[in-house]
C-alpha positions as CSV (number, residue, x, y, z in Angstrom):
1,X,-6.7,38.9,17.1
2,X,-7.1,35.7,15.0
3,X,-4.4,33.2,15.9
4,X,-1.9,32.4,13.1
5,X,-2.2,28.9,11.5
6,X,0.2,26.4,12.4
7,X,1.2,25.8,8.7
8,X,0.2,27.5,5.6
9,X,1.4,26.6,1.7
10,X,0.6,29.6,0.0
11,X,0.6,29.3,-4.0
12,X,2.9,26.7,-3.9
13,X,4.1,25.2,-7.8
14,X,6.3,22.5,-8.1
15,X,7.5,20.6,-12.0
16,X,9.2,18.4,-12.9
17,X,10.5,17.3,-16.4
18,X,7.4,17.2,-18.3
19,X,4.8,17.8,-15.5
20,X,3.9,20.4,-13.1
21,X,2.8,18.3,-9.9
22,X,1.6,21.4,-7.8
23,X,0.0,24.2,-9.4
24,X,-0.7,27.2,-7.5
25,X,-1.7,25.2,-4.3
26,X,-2.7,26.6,-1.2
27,X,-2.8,24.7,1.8
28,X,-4.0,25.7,5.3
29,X,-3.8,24.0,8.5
30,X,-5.2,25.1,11.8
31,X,-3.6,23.9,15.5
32,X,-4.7,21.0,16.9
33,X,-6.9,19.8,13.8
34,X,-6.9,16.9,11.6
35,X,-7.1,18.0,7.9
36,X,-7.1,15.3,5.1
37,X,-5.6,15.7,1.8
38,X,-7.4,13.7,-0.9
39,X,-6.7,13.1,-4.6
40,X,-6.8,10.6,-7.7
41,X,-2.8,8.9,-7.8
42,X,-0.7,10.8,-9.0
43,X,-2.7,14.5,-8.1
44,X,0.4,16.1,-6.4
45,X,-0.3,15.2,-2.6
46,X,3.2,13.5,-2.0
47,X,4.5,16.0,-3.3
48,X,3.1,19.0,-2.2
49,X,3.8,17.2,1.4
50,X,7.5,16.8,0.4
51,X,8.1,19.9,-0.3
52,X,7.0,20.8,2.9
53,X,8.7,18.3,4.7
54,X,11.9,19.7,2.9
55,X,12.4,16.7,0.3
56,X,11.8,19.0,-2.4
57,X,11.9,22.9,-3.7
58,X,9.2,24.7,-4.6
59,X,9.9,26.8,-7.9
60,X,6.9,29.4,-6.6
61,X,5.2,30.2,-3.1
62,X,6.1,30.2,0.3
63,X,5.7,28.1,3.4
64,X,4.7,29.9,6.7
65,X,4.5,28.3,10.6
66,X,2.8,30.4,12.8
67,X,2.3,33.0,10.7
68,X,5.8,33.6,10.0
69,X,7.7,32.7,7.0
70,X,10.2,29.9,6.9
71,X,12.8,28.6,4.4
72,X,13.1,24.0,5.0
73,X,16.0,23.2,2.7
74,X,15.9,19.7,3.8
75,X,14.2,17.2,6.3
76,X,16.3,18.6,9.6
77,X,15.3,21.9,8.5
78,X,11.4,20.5,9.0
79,X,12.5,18.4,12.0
80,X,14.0,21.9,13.5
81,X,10.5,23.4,12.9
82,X,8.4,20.4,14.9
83,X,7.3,19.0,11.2
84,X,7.5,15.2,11.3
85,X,6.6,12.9,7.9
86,X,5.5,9.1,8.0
87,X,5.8,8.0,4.0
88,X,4.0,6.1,2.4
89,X,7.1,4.1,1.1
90,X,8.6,3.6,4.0
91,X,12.2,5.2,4.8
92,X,13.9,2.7,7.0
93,X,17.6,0.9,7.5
94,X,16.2,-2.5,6.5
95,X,19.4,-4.3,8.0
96,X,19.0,-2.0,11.5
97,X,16.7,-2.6,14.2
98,X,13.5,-1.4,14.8
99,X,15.2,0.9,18.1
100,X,17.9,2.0,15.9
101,X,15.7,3.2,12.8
102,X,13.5,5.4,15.5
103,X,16.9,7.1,16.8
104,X,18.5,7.3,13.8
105,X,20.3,10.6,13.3
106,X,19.0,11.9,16.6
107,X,21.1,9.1,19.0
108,X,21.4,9.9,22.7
109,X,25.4,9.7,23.5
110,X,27.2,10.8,26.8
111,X,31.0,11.3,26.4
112,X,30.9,9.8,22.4
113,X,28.9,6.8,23.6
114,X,25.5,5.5,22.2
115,X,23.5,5.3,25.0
116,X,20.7,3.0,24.4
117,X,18.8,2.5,27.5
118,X,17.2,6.1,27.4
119,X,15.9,5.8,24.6
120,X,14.7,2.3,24.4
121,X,12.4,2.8,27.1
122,X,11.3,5.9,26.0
123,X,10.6,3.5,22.9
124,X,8.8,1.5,25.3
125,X,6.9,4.5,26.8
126,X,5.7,5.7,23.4
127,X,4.2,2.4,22.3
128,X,2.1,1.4,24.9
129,X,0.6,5.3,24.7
130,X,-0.3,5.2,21.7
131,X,-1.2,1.2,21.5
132,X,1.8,0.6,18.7
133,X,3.4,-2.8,20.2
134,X,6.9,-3.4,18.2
135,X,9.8,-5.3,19.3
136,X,12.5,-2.8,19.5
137,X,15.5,-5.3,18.6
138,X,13.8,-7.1,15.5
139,X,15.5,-6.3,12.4
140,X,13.4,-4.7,10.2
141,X,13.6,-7.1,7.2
142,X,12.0,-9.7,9.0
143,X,9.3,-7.4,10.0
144,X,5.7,-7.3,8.7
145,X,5.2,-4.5,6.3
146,X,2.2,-3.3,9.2
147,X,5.4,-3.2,11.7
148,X,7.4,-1.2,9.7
149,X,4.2,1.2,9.4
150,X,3.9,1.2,13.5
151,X,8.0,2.2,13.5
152,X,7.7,5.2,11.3
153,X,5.0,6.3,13.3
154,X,6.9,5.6,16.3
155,X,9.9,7.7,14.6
156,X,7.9,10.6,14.4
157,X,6.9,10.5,17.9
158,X,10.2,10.2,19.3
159,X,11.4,13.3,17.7
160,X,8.5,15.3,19.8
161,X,7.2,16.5,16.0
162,X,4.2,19.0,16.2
163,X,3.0,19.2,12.9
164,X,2.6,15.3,11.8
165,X,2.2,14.6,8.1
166,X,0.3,11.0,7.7
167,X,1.3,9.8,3.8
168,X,-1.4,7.1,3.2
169,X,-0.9,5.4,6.3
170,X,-3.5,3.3,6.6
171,X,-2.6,1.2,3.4
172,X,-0.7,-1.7,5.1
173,X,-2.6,-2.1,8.2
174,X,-5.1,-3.8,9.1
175,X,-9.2,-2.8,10.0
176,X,-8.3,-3.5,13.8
177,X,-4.8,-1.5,13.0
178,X,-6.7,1.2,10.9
179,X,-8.6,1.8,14.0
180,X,-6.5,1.9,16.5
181,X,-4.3,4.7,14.4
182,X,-7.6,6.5,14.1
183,X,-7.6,6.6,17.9
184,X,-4.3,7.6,18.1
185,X,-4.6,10.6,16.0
186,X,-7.6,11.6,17.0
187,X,-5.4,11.7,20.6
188,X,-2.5,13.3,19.4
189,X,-4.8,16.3,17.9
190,X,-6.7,16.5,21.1
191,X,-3.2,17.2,23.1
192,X,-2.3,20.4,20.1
193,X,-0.7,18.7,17.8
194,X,-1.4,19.6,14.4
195,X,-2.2,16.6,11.7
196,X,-1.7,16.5,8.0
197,X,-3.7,12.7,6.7
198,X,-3.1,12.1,3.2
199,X,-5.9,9.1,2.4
200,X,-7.4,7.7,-0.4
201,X,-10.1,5.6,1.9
202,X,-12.8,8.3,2.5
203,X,-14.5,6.5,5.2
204,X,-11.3,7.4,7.1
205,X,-11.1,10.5,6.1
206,X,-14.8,11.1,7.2
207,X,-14.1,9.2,10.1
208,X,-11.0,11.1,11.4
209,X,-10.6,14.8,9.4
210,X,-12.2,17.8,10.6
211,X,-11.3,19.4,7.0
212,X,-10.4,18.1,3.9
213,X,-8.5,19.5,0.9
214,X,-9.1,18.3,-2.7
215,X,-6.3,18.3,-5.7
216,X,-6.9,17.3,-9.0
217,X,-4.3,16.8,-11.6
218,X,-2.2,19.2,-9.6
219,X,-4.5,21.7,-9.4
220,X,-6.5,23.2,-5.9
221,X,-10.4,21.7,-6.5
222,X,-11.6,22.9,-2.5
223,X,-11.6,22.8,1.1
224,X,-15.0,21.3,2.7
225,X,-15.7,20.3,6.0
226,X,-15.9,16.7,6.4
227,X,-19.4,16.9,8.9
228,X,-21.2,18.9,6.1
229,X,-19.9,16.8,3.5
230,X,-20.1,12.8,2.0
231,X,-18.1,10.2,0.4
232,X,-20.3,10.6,-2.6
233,X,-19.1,14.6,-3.0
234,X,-15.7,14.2,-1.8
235,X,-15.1,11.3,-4.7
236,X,-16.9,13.4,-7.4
237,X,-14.6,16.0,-6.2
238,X,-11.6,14.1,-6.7
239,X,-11.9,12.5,-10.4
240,X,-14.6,14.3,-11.6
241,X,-17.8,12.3,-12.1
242,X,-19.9,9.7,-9.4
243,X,-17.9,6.7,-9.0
244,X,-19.8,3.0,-8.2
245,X,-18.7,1.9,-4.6
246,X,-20.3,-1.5,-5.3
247,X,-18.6,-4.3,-7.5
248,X,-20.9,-5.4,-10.6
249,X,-20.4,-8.8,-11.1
250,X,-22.6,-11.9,-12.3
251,X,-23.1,-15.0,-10.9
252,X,-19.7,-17.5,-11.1
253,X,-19.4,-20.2,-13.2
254,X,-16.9,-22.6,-12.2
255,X,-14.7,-25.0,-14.2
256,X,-12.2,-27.3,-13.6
257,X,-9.0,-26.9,-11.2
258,X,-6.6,-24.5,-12.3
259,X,-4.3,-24.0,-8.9
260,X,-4.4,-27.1,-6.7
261,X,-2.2,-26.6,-3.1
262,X,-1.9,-30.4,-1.0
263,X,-0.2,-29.9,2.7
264,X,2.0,-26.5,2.2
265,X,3.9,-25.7,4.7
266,X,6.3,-22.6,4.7
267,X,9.0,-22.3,7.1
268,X,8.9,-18.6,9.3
269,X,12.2,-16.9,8.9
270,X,11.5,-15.3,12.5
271,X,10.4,-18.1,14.5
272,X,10.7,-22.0,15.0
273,X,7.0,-22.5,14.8
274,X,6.3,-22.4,10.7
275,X,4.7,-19.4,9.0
276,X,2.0,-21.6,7.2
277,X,1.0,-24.9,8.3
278,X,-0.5,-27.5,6.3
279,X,-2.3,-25.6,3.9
280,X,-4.5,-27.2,1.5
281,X,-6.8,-25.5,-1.0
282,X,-7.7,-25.6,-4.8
283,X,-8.8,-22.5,-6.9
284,X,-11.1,-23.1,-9.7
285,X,-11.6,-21.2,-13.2
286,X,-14.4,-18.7,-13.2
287,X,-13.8,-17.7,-9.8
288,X,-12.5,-15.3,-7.5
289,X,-10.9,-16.9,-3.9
290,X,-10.0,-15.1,-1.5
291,X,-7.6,-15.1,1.6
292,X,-8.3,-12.9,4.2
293,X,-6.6,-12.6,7.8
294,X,-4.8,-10.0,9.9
295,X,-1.7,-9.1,8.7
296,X,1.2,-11.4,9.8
297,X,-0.9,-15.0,9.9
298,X,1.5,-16.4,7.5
299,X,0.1,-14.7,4.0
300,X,2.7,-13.1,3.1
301,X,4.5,-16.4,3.5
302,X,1.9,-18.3,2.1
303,X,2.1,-16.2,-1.2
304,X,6.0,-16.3,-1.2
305,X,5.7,-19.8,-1.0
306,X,3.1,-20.5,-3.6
307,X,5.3,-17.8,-6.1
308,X,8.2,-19.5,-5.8
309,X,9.8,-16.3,-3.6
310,X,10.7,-19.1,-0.9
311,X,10.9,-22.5,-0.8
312,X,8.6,-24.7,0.4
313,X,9.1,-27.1,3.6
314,X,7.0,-29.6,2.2
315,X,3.8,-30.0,0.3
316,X,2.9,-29.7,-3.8
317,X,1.8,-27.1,-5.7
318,X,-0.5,-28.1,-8.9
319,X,-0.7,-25.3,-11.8
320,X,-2.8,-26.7,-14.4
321,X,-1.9,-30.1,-13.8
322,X,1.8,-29.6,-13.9
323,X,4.1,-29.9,-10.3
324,X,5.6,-26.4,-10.1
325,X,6.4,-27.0,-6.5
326,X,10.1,-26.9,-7.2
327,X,9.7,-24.5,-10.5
328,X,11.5,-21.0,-10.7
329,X,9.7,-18.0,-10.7
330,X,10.1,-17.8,-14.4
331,X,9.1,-21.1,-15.2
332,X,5.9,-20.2,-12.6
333,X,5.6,-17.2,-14.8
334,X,5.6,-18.9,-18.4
335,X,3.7,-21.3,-16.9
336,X,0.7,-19.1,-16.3
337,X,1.1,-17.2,-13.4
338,X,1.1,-13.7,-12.7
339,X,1.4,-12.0,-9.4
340,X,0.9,-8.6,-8.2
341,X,2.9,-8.5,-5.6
342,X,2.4,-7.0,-1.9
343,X,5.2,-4.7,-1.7
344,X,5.8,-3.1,-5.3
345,X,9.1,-1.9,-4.6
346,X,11.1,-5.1,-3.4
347,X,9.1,-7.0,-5.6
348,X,6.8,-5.6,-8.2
349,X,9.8,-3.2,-10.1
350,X,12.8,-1.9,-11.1
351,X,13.0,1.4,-9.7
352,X,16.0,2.8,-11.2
353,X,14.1,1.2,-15.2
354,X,12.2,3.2,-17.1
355,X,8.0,2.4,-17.1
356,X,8.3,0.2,-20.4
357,X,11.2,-1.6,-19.7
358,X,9.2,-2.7,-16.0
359,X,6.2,-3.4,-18.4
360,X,8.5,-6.1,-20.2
361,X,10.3,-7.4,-17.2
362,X,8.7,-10.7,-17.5
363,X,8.2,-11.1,-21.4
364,X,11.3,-9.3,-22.7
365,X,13.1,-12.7,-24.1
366,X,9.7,-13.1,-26.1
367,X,9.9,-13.3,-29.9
368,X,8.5,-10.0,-30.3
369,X,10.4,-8.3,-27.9
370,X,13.7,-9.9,-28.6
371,X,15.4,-10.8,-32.0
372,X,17.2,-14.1,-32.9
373,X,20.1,-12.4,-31.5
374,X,19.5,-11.4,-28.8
375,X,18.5,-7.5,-29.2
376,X,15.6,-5.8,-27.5
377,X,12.8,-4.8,-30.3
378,X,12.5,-1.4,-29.1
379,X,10.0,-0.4,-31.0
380,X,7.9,-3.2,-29.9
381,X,8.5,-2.5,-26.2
382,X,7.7,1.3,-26.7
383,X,3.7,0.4,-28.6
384,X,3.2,-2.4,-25.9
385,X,4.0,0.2,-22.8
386,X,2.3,3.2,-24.8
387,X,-0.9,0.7,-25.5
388,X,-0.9,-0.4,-21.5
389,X,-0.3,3.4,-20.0
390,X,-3.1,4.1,-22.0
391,X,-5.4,1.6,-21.2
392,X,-4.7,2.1,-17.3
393,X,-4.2,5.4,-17.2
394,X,-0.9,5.0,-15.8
395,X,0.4,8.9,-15.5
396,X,4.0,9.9,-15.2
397,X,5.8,12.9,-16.3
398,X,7.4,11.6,-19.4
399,X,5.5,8.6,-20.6
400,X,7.1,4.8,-21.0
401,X,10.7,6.7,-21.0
402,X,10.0,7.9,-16.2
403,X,12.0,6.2,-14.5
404,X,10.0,3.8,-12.1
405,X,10.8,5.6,-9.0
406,X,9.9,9.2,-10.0
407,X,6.3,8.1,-10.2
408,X,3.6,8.1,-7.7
409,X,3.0,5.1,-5.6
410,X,-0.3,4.7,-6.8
411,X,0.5,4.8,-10.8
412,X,3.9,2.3,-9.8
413,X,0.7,-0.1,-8.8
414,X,-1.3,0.7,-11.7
415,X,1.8,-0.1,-13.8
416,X,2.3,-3.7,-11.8
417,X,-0.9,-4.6,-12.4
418,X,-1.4,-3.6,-16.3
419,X,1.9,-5.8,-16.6
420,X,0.3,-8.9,-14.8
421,X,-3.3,-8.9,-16.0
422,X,-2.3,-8.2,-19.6
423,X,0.0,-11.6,-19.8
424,X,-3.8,-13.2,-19.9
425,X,-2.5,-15.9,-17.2
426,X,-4.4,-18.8,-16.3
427,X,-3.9,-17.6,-12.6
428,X,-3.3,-14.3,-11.6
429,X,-2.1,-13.7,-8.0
430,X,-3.6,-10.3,-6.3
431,X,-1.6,-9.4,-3.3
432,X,-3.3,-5.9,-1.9
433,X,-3.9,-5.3,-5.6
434,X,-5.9,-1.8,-4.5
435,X,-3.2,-0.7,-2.0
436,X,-2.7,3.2,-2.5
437,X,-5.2,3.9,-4.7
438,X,-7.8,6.2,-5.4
439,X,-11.7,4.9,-4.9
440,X,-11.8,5.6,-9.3
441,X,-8.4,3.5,-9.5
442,X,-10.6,0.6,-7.2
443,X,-13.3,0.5,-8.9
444,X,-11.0,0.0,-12.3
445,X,-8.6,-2.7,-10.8
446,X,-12.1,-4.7,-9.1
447,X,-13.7,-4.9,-12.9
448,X,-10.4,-6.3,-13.9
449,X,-10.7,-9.1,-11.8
450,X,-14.0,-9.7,-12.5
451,X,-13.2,-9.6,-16.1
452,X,-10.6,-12.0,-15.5
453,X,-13.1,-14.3,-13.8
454,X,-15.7,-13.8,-16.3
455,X,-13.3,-14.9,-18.6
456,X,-12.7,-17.8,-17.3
457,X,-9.6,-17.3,-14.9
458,X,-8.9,-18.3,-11.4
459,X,-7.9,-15.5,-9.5
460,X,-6.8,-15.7,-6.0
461,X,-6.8,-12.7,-3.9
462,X,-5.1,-11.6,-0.7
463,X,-6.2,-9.1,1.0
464,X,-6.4,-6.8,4.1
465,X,-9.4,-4.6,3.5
466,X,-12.5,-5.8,4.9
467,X,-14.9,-4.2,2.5
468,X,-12.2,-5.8,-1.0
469,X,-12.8,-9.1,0.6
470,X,-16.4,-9.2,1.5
471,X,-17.7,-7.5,-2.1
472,X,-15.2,-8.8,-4.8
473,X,-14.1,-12.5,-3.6
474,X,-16.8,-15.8,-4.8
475,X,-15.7,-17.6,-2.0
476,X,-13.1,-16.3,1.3
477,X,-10.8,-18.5,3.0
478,X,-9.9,-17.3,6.4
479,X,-6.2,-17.4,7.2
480,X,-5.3,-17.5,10.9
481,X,-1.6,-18.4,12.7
482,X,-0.2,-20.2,9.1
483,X,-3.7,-22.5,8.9
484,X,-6.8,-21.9,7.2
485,X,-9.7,-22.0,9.5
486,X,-13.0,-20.9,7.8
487,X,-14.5,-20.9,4.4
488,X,-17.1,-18.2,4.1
489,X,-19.8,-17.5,1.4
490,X,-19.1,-13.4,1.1
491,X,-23.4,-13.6,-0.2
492,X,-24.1,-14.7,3.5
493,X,-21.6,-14.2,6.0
494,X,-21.0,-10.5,7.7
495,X,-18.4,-8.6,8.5
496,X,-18.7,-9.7,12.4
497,X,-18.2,-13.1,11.5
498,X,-15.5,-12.8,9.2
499,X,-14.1,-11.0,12.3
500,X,-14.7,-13.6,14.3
501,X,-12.7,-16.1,12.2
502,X,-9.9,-13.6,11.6
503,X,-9.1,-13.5,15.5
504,X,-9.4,-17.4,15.7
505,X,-12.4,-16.9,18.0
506,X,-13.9,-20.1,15.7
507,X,-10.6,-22.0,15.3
508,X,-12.2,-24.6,17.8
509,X,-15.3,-25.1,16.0
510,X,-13.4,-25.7,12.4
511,X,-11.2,-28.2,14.0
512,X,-14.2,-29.9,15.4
């Protein structure tokens, strides 16, 4: 007798106003195997994985475990069945710790009283197992985005969950990170448990998945085995004709100063010893720069810094000749910056706005979206937001009028990112502009950089992915413990150096 799979979605549909996310899916996922569910943004994996983690209803199908059906009204209905979620936007207590986000809702009391010991060293346990190092009494505001990942994770495992559903979880970590979780689930599939990997990177998906399921605009494409297939199929499979894995670009040419940065320093909210140290650096028009580093060597604070999101300890920051050291974020902004910002949801949007009035967040009090009284030009807003969605294919259920937060992660960041490049600034800030998106989403977002460059922009990029910052960047800066220690020539440096650099293996050398 064949055994039963440890999850099946048969014929599952799920709409929403205006759009039907899942359309007669089916979805089937043996024990103890890793199966990858790949798509374009926006294709219906989130939500075909909410609905089985309980977040959402399906109108049509059913859900079975082991072969038998089950109803999962909510997420302790899938917690009570062994299904466990990590999302991709991050459900934690920001103002908790990271001990009491992992036992939230399933505390260990005796007699009415919390008891925290257990459970912290079960914590404890879990983490060095699996290689996920967190301190369980940080807050989880002052974390690094790639902590809060290793916590979700972490709250997962704590529950004893069988069936673990991965949303993009490799989108804030870093390569040494990325590999690590590979590891890890590779582990946990090896000991029976049952793994659900929504990815957009299909290295990791050939990497890690012993199947993989393709959706396209909510529809079932196929199921292929990843051994017998490639990353040229698999992407043709998911958005419908060959995409080019290699940025096009010409040769830079470099004009005067645009961003000029003399001795920042950035204080660390976390520690005594500052965040960024001393940094000096100048981006040029023409050109691309980038900053590379593991996540948590003061980036984050370096771009808060330079942004105006926090203030500076000391140190100037030249924009076209002007001082905006001391500058708001709007007079940054009207000045001729525009940043895409790492985490989209504390930074980059309004969730609770609709899509056009995000578009217009930084330009409403313009002339021509703002009267001599004071009123929005509504009209005006709605042409500029229908021009944008259409030139970035930004998909959403009800055009400019979806509210931010019922989109997909991955069209929230194509949104940020038509807003930002579209204000033509002189230099456009790209945090993890590609974070969450699709390789045909990539590819768009690295030819508007380049066209920003070619047009005679400085564009400084930040960012995490090894292959981003050795193909699209003119020159790479090498951020390590709040200091710069390397510039590298991406034409003739390799990945093992950059490496190198990023560990502060060569901090020595620099110095000397």
């Amino acid at each position: 007798m064949e055994t039963p799979y440890a999850i099946e979605m048969l014929h599952i549909t799920k709409r929403f106003p205006g759009i039907i996310a899942n359309d007669d899916i089916t979805l089937q996922l043996k024990r103890g195997e890793i199966h990858a569910l790949l798509g374009e943004n926006g294709a219906g994996k989130s939500t075909l994985m909410s609905v089985l983690f309980g977040l959402y209803q399906a109108e049509e199908g059913v859900i079975k475990k082991d072969g038998k059906e089950v109803t999962i009204h909510d997420p302790n209905d899938a917690n009570d069945l062994g299904i466990g979620m990590v999302h991709q936007h991050f459900k934690l207590v920001e103002c908790f710790t990271v001990l009491d986000n992992i036992i939230l809702g399933v505390e260990p009391t005796k007699h009415g009283f919390l008891q925290k010991d257990e459970a912290r060293k079960k914590v404890l346990a879990l983490s060095e197992k699996y290689g996920l190092q967190v301190d369980p009494d940080a807050v989880v505001e002052d974390i690094t985005v790639g902590m809060q990942q290793r916590t979700e994770i972490l709250k997962m495992l704590y529950r004893d969950n069988e069936i673990l559903i991965f949303d993009e979880p490799t989108a804030v970590l870093t390569p040494q990170e990325i590999d690590e979780l590979m590891k890890i689930m590779k582990n946990l599939a090896a000991e029976g448990k049952s793994i659900l990997f929504i990815s957009h990177k299909l290295a990791e998906i050939m990497a890690v998945a012993d199947r993989c399921t393709v959706l396209r605009k909510g529809k079932y494409v196929g199921t292929v085995e990843t051994a017998k297939s490639s990353p040229e199929e698999l992407s043709a499979m998911m958005v419908g004709r060959n995409v080019n894995f290699h940025v096009d670009k010409k040769p830079a040419h470099v004009g005067d100063v645009v961003l000029d940065i003399q001795h920042m320093t950035v204080a660390s909210k976390t520690h005594k010893k500052d965040a960024v140290h001393d940094v000096s650096m100048k981006v040029r028009r023409g050109e691309i720069v980038c900053i590379a580093g593991i996540d948590g060597n003061g980036q984050s604070e370096f771009v808060y810094g330079l942004t105006g999101l926090e203030p500076l300890k000391s140190g100037t920051i030249t924009l076209n000749g002007k001082d905006i050291s001391k500058a708001s974020i709007r007079q940054r902004s009207t000045s001729g910056m525009s940043h895409i910002p790492e985490d989209r949801h504390k930074y980059g949007l309004v969730l609770d706005y609709s899509l056009e009035d995000n578009l217009v967040l930084q330009r409403y009090f313009e002339q021509k979206f703002t009267d001599r009284i004071g009123f929005l030009r509504r009209d005006n807003i709605r042409k500029y937001a229908d021009r944008l969605i259409d030139e970035y294919d930004v998909r959403s259920g009800q055009g400019p009028v979806t509210a931010a937060r019922a989109m997909s992660g991955g069209n929230q960041q194509k949104a940020i990112i038509a807003r930002e490049v579209d204000k033509a600034p002189e230099l456009l800030v790209a945090v993890q502009p590609t974070r969450g998106l699709d390789v045909g989403a990539i590819e768009f977002v690295h030819r508007k950089l380049v066209e920003q460059r070619d047009a005679g922009k400085a564009v400084l990029l930040i960012s995490l992915e090894l292959d981003e910052v050795m193909d699209v960047p003119d020159r790479i800066l090498v951020m390590y413990e709040g200091e710069i220690v390397g510039e590298l020539d991406p034409k003739t440096t390799t990945q093992e150096e950059l490496g190198l650099y990023m560990a502060g293996a060569k901090r020595d050398e620099v110095k000397a």
